[in-house]
C-alpha positions in Angstrom: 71.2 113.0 95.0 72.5 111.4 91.7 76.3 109.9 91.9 78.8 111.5 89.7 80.7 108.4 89.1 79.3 104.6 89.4 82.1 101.9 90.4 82.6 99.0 87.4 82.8 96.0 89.8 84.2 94.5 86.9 87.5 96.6 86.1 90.2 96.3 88.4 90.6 97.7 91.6 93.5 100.6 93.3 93.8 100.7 96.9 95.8 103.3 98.7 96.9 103.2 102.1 98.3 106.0 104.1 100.8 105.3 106.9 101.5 108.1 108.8 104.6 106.9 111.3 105.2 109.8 113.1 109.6 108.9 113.0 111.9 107.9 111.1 112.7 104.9 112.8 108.8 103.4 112.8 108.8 104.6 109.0 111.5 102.5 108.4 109.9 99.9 110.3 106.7 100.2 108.3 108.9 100.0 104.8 110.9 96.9 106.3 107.3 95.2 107.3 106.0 95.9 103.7 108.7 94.4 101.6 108.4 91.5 103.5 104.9 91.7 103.2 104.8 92.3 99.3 106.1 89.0 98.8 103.6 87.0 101.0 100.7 89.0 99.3 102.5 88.1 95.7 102.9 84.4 96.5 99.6 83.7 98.4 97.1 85.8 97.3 95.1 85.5 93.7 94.4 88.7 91.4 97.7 91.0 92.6 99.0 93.0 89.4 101.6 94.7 91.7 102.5 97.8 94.5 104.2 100.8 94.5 105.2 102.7 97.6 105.4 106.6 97.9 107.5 108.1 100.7 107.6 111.2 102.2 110.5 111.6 104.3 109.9 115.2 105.4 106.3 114.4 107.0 107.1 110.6 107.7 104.3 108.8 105.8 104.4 106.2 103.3 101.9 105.4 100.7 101.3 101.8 99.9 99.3 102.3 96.0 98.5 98.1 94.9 97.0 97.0 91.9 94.0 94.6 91.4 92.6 92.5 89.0 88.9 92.1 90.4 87.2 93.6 94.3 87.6 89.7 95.0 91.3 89.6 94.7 91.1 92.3 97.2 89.6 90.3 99.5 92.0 87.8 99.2 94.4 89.6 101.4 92.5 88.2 104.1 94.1 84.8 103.4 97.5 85.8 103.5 98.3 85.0 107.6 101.2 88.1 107.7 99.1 90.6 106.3 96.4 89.7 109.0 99.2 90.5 111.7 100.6 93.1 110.3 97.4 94.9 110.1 96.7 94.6 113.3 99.7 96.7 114.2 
């Protein structure tokens, strides 16, 4: 099988993450936790261009669509101590 698409390692990287909450009162939850959250990943991490959220009030899901400079500066998440908690949750 022959890829259609190779990743360049060395462009920047999109993640998206899906919350699905399920009610309004743990989608609010989820948008409280991830402005608070933005600015611990802004302040702590290394390579973050920036995030913007999608919401979907009828079906209750938020999307969470952040920018990257490098996969490293992904990775880097894993330093910032509230994002480490919160995605336990």
């Amino acid at each position: 099988m022959i890829p259609l698409l190779e990743p360049d390692l060395t462009g920047g990287q999109v993640m998206v993450t899906r919350f699905e909450c399920g009610t309004l009162w743990n989608l609010l939850w989820i948008l409280a936790m991830h402005m608070r959250l933005k600015i611990d990943v802004r302040r702590q991490s290394r390579g973050f261009v920036g995030v913007k959220g999608l919401i979907d009030w009828r079906r209750r899901t938020f999307l969470s669509i952040s920018l990257w400079r490098d996969l490293d500066s992904v990775y880097s998440m894993g330093n910032v101590r509230r994002h480490v908690s919160a995605a336990r949750v």
